[in-house]
C-alpha positions as CSV (number, residue, x, y, z in Angstrom):
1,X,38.0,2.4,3.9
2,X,37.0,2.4,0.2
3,X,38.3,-0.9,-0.4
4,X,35.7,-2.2,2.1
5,X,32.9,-0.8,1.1
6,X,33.4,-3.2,-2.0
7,X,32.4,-6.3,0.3
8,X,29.9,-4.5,1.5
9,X,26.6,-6.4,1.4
10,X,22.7,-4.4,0.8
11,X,19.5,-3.8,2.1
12,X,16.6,-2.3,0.8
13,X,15.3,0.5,3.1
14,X,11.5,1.0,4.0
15,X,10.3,4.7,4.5
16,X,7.3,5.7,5.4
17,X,6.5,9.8,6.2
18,X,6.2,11.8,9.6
19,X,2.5,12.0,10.5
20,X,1.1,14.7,8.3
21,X,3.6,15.8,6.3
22,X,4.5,14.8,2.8
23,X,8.4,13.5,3.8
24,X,9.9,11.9,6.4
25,X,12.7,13.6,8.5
26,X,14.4,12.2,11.6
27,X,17.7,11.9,13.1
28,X,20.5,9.7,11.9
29,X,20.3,6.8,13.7
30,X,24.4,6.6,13.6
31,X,24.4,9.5,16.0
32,X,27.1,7.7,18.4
33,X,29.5,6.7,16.3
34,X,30.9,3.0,15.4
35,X,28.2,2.6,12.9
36,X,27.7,1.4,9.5
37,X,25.2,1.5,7.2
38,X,25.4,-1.4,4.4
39,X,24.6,-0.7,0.7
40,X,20.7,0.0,0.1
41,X,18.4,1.7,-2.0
42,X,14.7,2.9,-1.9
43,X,12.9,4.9,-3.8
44,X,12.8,8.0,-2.3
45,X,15.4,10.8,-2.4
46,X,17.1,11.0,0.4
47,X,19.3,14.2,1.8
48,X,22.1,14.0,4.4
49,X,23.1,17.2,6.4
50,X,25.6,17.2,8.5
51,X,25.1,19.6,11.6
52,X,28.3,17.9,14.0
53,X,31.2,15.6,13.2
54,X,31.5,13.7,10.1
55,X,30.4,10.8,8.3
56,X,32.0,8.8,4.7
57,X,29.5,8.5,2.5
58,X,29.5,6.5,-0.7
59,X,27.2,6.7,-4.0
60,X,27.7,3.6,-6.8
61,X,31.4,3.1,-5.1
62,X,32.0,7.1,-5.4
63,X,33.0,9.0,-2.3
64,X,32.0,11.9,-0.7
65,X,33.0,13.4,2.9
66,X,30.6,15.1,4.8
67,X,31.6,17.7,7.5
68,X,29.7,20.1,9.5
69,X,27.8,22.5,7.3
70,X,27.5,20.1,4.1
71,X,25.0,17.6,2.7
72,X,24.6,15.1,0.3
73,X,21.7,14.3,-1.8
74,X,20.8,10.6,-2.7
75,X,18.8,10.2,-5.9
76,X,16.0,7.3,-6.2
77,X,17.1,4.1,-6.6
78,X,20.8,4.8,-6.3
79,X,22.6,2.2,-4.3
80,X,24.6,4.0,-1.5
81,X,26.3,3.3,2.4
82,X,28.0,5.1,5.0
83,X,30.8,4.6,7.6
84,X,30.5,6.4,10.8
85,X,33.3,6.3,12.9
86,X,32.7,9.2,15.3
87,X,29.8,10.9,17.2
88,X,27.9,13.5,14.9
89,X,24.7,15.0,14.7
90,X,23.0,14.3,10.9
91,X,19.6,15.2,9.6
92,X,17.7,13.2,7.2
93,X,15.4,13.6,5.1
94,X,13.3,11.3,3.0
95,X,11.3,12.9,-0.1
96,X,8.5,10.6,-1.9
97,X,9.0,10.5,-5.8
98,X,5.6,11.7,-5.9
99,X,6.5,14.6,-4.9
100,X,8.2,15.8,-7.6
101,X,6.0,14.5,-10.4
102,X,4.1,18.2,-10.4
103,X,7.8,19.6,-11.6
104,X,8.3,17.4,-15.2
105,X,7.2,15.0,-17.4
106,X,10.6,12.8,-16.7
107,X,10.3,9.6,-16.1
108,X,13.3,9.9,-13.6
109,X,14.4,13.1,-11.9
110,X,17.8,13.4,-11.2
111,X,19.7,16.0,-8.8
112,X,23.6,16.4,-8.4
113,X,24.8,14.8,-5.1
114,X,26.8,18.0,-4.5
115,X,27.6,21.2,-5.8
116,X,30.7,22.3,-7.2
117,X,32.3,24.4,-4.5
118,X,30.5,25.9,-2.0
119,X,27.6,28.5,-2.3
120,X,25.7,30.2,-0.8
121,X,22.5,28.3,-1.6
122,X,24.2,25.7,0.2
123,X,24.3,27.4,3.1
124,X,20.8,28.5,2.5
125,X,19.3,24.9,1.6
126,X,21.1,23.7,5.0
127,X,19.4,26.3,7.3
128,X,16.5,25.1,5.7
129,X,16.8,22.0,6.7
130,X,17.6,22.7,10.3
131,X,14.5,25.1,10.7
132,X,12.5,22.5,9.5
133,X,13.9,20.2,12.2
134,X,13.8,22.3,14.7
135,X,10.3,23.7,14.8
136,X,9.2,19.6,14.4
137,X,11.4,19.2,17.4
138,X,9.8,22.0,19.8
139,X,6.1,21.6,18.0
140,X,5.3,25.3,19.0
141,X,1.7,26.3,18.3
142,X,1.2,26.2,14.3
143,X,4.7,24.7,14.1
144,X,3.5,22.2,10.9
145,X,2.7,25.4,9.0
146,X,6.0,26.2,9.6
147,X,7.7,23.3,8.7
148,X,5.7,23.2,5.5
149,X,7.0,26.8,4.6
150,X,10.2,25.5,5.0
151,X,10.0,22.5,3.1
152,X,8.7,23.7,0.3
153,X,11.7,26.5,0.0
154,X,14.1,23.5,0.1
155,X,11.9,21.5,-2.4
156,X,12.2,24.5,-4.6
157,X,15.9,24.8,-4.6
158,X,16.0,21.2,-5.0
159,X,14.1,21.3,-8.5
160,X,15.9,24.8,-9.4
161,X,19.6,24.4,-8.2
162,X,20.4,21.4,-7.9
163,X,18.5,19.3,-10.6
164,X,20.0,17.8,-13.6
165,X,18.3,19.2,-17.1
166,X,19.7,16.2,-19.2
167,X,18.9,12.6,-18.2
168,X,20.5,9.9,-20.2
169,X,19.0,6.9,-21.2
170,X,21.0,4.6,-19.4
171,X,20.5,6.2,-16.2
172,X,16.7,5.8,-16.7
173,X,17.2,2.4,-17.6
174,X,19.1,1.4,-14.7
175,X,16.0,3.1,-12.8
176,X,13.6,0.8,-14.4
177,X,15.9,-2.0,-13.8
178,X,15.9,-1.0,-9.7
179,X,12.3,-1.1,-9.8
180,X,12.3,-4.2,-11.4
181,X,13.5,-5.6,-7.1
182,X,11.1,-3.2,-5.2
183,X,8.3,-5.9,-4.6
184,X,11.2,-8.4,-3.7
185,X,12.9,-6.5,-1.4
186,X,9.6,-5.0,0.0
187,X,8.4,-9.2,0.6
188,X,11.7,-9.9,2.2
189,X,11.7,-6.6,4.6
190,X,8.5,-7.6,5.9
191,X,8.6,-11.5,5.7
192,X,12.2,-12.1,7.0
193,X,11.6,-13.8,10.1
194,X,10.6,-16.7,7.9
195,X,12.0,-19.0,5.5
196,X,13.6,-17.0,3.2
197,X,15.4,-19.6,0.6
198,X,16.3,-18.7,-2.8
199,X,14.0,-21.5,-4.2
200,X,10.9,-20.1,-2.5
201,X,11.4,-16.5,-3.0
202,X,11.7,-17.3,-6.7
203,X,9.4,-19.2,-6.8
204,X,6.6,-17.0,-5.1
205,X,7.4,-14.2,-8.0
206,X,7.9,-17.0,-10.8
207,X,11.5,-16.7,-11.2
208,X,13.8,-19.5,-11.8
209,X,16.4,-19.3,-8.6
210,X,18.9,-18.6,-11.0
211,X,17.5,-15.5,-12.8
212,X,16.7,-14.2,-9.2
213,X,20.0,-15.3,-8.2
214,X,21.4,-13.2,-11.3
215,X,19.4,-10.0,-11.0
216,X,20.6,-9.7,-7.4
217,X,24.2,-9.7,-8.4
218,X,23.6,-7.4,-11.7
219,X,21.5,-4.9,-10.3
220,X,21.7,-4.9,-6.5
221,X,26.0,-5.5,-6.8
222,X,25.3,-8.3,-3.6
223,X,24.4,-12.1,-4.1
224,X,21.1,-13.0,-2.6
225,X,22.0,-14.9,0.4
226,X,24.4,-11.9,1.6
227,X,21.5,-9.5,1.4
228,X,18.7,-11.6,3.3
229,X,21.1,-11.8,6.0
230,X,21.7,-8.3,6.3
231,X,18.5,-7.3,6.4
232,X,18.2,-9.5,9.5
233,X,21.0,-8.2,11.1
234,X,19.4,-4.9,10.5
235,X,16.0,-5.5,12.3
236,X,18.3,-7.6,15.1
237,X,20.0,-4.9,15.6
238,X,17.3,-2.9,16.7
239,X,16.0,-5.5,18.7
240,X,19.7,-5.4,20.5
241,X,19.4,-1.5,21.0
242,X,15.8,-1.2,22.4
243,X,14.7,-4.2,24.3
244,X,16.5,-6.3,27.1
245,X,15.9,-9.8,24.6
246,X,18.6,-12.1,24.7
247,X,21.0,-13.0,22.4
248,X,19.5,-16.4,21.8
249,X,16.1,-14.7,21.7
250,X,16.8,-12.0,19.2
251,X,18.3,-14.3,17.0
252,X,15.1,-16.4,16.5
253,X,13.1,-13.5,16.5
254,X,14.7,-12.5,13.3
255,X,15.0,-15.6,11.6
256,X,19.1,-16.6,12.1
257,X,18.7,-20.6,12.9
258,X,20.8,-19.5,16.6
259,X,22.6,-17.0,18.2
260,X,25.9,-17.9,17.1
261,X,24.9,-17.4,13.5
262,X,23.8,-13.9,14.5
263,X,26.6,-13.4,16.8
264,X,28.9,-14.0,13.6
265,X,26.5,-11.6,11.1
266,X,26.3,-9.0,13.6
267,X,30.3,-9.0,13.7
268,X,31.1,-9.0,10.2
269,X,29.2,-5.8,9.9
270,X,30.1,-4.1,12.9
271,X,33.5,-5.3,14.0
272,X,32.1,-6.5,18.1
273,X,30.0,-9.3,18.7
274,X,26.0,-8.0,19.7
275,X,26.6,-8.4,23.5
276,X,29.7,-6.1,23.9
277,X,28.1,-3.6,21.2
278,X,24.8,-3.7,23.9
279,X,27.4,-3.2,27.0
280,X,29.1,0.2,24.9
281,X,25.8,1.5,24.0
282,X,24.5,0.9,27.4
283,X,27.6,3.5,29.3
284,X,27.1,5.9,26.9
285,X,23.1,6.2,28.4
């Protein structure tokens, strides 16, 4: 499984918060199983916990399993995917990096994905995290208060236990260098339905096509071509999932020229062509 994750191809991901609180925390979407999530940063840090089953989860080509009872946390900017072969049941959340600029005057805060061994303020930092879910989820009277409690705990153990106290320079550089893409990858996320060429993308941010071209493959580890088209598949495959659209239709919709272009994207990614994938998801309702 490692050895594919190589080929893997990347997509930046948009986050935006749950109403009225300062992070974002839902469900993983890869809740059935068969799922795959292609190499992508953002600028947020992100935390995994695993509640049920069991997802592979890679950080810069480094791998880390996560059962029941663990979690993993993402640092801003870091390039990172997962392979979900089975059901589970995985909370995510998604932490601004403005968050954390009342704790230092770092550039780039830095947190260990994992601990070494398990403690007990693992255990404690998970129940955290399902507390905070799970008074969002039943939204009791003065449930946000609640939630906030909670989320400030975890943000405190976050910046206590689990932050690294020495930053080297190369890992801020590399953070610079990630920035450097955000107001690409932001234009494509939310202007890929249309023409999406090399030339013109380079051109709109007065690059040369081959220093854009370049950038993508030093800092992003994907050529440019490979990562417009997964970030179509990615909106496609949402499309697939929640409306009753055709094939034909979804592909247009998202800017492949047909739907055996999409048929073929959607595919390489998932293993099943988009209408069987629709037909499984569809028995399982």
């Amino acid at each position: 499984m490692g050895q594919r994750m190589d080929n893997m191809d990347s997509k930046r991901e948009l986050v935006i918060p749950n109403d009225g609180f300062p992070f974002k925390m839902f469900v993983f979407e890869g809740k059935n199983g068969n799922y795959r999530v292609t190499k992508h940063w953002h600028d947020t840090v992100e935390i995994f916990a695993v509640f049920e089953g069991e997802i592979d989860f890679y950080i810069n080509s480094s791998y880390y399993g996560l059962s029941r009872g663990r979690f993993i946390i993402v640092n801003s900017n870091e390039v990172h995917s997962i392979e979900v072969p089975e059901e589970n049941f995985t909370i995510v959340v998604q932490i601004p990096p403005e968050e954390f600029e009342r704790f230092g005057e770092e550039e780039y805060m830095l947190f260990r994905h994992t601990s070494e061994g398990y403690k007990e303020q693992d255990a404690q930092f998970v129940r955290l995290i399902r507390q905070m879910y799970t008074a969002y989820a039943e939204k009791r009277y003065g449930y946000e208060l609640e939630v906030l409690s909670d989320y400030y705990r975890m943000l405190h153990c976050l910046v206590t236990q689990y932050r690294e106290k020495v930053v080297d320079e190369e890992r801020v550089k590399k953070n610079r260098r990630m920035k450097k893409l955000y107001q690409i990858t932001s234009y494509i996320q939310e202007h890929y339905k249309e023409d999406m060429t090399l030339e013109r993308v380079a051109g709109i941010f007065g690059f040369s096509p081959t220093y854009l071209s370049r950038i993508f493959k030093k800092y992003a580890n994907v050529n440019y071509k490979t990562y417009v088209m997964n970030v179509r598949v990615e909106y496609a495959y949402k499309e697939l999932l929640n409306t009753g659209q055709s094939i034909n239709k979804i592909a247009e919709s998202c800017g492949f020229p047909d739907g055996r272009s999409f048929a073929k994207a959607f595919a390489a990614r998932f293993g099943i062509t988009p209408d069987k994938y629709r037909k499984e998801m569809r028995k399982r309702e």
